[in-house]
PDB file with SEQRES, HELIX, SHEET and CRYST1 records, atoms N, CA, C and O in Angstrom:
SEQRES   1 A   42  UNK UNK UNK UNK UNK UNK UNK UNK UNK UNK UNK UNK UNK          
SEQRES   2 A   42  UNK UNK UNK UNK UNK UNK UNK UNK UNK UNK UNK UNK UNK          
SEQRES   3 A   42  UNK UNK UNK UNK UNK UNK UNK UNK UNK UNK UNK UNK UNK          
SEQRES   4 A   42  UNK UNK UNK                                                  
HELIX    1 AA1 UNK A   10  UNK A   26  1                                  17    
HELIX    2 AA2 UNK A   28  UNK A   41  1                                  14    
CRYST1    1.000    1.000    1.000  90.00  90.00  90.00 P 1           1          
ATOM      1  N   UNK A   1       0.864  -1.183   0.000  1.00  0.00           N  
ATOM      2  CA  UNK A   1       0.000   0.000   0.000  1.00  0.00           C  
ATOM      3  C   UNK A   1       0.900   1.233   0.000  1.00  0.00           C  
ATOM      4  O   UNK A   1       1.852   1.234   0.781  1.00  0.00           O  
ATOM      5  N   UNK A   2       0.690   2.305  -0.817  1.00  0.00           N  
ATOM      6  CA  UNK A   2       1.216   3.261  -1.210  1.00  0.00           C  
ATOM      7  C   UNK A   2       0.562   4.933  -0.900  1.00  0.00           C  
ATOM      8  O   UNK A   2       0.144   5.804  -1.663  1.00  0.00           O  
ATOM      9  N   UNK A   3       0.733   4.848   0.741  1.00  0.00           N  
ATOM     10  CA  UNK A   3      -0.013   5.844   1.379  1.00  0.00           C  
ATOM     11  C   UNK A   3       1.099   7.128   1.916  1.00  0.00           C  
ATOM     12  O   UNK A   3       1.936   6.957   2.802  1.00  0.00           O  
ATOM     13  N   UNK A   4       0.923   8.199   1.293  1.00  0.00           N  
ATOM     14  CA  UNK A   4       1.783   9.352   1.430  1.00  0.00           C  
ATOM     15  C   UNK A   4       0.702  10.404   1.950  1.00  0.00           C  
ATOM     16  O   UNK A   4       0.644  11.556   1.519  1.00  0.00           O  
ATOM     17  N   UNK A   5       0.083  10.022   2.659  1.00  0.00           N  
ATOM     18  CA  UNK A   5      -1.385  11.499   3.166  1.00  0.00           C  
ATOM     19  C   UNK A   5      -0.959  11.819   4.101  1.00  0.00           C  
ATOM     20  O   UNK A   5      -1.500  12.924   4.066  1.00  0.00           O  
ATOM     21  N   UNK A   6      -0.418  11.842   4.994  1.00  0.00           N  
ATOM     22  CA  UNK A   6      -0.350  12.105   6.741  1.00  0.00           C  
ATOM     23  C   UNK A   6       0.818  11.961   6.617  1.00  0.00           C  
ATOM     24  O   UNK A   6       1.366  12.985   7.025  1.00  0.00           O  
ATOM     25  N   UNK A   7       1.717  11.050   6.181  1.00  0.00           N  
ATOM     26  CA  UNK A   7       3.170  10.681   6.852  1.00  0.00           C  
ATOM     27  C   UNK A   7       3.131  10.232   8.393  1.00  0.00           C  
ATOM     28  O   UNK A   7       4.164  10.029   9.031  1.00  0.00           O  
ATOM     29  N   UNK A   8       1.978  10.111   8.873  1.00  0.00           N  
ATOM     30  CA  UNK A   8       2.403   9.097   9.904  1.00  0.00           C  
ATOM     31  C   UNK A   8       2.671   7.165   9.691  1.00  0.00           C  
ATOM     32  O   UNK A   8       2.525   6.359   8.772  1.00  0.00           O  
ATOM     33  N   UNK A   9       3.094   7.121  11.029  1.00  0.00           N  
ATOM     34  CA  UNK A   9       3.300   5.635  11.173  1.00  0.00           C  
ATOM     35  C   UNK A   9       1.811   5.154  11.720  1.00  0.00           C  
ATOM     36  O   UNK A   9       1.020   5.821  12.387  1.00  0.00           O  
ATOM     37  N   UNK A  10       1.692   4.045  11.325  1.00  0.00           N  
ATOM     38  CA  UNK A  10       0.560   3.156  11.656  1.00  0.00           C  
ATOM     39  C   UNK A  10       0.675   3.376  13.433  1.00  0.00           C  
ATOM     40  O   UNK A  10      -0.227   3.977  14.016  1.00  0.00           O  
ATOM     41  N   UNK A  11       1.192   3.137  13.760  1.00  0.00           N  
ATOM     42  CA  UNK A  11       1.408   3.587  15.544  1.00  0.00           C  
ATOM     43  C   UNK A  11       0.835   5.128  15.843  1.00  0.00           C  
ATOM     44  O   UNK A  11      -0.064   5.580  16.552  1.00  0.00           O  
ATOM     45  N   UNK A  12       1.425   5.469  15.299  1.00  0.00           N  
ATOM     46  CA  UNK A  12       1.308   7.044  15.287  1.00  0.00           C  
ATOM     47  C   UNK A  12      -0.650   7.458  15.158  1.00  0.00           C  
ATOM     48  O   UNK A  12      -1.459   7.840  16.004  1.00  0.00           O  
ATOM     49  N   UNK A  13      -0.748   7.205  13.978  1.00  0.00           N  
ATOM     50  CA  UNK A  13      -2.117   7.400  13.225  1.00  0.00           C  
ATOM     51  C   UNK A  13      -3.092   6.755  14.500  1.00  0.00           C  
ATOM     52  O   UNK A  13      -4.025   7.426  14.940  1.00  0.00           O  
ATOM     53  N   UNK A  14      -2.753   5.275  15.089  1.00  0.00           N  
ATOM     54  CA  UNK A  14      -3.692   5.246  16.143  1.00  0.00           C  
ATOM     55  C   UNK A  14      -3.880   6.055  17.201  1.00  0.00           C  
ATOM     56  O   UNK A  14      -4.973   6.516  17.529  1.00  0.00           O  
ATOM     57  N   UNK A  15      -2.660   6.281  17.852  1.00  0.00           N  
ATOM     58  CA  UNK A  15      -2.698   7.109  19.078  1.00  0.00           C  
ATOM     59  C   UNK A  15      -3.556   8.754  18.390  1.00  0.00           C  
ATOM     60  O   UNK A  15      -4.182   9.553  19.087  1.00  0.00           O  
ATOM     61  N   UNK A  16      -3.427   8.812  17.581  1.00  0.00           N  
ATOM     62  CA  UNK A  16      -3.886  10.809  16.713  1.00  0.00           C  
ATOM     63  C   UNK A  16      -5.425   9.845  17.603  1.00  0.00           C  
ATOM     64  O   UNK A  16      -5.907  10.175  18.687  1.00  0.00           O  
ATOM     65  N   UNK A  17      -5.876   8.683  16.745  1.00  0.00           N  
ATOM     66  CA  UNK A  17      -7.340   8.292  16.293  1.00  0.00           C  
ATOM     67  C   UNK A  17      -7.654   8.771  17.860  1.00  0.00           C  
ATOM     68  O   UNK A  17      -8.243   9.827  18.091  1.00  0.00           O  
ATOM     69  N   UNK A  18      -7.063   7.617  19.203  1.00  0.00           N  
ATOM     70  CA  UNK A  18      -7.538   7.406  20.176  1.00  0.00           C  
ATOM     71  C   UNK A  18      -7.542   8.490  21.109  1.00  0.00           C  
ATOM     72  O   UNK A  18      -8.129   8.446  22.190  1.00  0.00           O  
ATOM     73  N   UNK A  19      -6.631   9.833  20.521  1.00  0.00           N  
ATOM     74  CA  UNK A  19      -6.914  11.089  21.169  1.00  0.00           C  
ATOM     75  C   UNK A  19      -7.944  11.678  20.887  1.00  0.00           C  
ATOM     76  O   UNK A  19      -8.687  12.197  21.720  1.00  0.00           O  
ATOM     77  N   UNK A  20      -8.147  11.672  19.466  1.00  0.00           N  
ATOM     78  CA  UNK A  20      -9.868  12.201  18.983  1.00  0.00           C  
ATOM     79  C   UNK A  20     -10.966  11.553  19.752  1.00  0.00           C  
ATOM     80  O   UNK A  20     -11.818  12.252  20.300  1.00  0.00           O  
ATOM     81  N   UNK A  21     -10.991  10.312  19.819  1.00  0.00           N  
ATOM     82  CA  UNK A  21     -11.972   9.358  20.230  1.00  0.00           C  
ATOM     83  C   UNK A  21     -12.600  10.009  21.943  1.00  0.00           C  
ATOM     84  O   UNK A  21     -13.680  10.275  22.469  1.00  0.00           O  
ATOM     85  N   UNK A  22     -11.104  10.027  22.302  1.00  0.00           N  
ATOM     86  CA  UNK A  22     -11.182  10.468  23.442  1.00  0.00           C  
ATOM     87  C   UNK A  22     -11.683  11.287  23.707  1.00  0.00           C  
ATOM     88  O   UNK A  22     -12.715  11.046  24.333  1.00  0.00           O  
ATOM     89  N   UNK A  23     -11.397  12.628  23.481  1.00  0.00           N  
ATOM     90  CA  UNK A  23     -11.524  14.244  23.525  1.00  0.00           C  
ATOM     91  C   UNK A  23     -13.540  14.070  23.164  1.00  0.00           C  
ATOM     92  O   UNK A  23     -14.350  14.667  23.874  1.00  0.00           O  
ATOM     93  N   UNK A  24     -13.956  13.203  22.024  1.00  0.00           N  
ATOM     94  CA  UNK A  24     -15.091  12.979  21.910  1.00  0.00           C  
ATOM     95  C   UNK A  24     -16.338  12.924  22.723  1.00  0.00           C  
ATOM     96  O   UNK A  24     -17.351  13.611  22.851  1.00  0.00           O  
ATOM     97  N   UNK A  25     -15.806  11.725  23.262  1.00  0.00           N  
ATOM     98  CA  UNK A  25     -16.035  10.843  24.503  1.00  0.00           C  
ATOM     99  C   UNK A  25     -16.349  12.333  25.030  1.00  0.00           C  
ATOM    100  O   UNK A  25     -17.401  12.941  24.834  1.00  0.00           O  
ATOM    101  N   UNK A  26     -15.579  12.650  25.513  1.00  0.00           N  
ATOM    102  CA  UNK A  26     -15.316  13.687  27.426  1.00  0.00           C  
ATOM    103  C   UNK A  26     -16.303  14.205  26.809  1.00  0.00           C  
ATOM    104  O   UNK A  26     -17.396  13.720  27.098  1.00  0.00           O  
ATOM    105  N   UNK A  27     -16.283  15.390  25.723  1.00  0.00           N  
ATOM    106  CA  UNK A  27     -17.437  16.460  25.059  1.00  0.00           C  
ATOM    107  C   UNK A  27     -18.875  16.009  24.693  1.00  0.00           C  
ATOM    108  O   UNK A  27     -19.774  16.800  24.411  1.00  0.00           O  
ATOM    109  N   UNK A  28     -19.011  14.591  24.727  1.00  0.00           N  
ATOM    110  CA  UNK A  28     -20.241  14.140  24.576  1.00  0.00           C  
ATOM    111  C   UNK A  28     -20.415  14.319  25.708  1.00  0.00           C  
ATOM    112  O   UNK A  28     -21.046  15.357  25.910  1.00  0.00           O  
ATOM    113  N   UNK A  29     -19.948  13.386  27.231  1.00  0.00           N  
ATOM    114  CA  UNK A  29     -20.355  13.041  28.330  1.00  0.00           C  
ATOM    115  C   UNK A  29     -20.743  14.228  28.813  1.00  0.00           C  
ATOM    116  O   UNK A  29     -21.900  14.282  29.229  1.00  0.00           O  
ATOM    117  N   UNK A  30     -19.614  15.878  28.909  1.00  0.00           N  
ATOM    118  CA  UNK A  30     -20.081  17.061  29.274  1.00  0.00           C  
ATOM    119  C   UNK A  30     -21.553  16.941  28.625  1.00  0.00           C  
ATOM    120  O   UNK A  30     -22.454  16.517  29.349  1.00  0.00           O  
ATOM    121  N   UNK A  31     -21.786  17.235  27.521  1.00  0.00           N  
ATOM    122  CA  UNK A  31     -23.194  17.905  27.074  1.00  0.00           C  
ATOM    123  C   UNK A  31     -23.949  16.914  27.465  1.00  0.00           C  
ATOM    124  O   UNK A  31     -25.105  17.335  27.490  1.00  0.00           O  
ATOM    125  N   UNK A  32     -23.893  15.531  27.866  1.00  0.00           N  
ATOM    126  CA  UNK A  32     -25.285  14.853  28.286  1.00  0.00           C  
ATOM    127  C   UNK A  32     -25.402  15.338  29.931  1.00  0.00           C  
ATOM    128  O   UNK A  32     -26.349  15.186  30.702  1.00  0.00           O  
ATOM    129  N   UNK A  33     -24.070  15.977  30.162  1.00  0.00           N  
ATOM    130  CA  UNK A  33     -24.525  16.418  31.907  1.00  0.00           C  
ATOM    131  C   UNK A  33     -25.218  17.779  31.921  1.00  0.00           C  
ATOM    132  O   UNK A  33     -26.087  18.144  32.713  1.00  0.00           O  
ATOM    133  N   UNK A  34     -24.756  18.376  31.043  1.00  0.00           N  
ATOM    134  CA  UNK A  34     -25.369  19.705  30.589  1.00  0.00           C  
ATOM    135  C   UNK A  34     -26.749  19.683  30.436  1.00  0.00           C  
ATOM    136  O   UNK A  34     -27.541  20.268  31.174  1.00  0.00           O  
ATOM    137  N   UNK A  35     -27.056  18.940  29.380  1.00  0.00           N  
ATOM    138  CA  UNK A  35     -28.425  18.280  29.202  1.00  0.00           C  
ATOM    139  C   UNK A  35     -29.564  17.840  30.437  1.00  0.00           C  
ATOM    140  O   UNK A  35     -30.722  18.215  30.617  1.00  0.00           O  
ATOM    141  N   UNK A  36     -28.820  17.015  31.087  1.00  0.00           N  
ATOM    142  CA  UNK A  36     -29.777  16.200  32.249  1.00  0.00           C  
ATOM    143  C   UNK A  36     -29.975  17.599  33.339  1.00  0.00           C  
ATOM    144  O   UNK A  36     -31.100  18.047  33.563  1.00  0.00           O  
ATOM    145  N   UNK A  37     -29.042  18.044  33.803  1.00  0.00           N  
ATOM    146  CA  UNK A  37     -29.212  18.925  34.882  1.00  0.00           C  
ATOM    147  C   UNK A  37     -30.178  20.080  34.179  1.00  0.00           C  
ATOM    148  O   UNK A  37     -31.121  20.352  34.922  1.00  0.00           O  
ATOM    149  N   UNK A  38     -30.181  20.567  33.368  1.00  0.00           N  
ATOM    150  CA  UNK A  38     -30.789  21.853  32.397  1.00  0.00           C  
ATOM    151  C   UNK A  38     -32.295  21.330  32.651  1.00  0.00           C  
ATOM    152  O   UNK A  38     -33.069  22.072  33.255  1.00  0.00           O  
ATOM    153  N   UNK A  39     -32.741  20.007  32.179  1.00  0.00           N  
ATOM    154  CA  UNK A  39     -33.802  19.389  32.412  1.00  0.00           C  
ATOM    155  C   UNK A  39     -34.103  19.216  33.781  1.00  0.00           C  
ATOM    156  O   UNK A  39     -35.053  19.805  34.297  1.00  0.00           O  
ATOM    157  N   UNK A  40     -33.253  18.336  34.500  1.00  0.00           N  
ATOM    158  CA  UNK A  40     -33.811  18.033  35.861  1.00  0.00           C  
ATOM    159  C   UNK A  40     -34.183  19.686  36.587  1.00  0.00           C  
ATOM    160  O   UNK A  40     -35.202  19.836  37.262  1.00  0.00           O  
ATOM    161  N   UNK A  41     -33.514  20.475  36.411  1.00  0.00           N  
ATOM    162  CA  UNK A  41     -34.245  21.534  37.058  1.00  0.00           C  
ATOM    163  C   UNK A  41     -35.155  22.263  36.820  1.00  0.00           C  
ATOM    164  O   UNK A  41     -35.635  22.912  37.750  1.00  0.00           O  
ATOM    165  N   UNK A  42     -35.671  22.385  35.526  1.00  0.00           N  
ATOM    166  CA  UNK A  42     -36.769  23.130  34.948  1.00  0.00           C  
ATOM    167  C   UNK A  42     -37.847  22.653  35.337  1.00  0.00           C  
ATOM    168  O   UNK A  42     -38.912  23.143  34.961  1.00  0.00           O  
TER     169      UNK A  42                                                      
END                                                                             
């Protein structure tokens, strides 16, 4: 396979993925707390 897009290493490219994934994660979990409390108090 003849992949020149990124210039990362297959190692590399996961850890990028599992920081996105991550950062995801947290910003979803914030807005569903955002969410529930906004509701539970109204």
């Amino acid at each position: 396979m003849n992949n020149k897009g990124s210039g990362l290493t297959p190692a590399q490219a996961l850890d990028k993925l599992d920081a996105l994934y991550e950062q995801s994660v947290v910003a979803l979990r914030q807005r569903h707390w955002q969410l529930y409390y906004k509701w539970r108090i109204t």
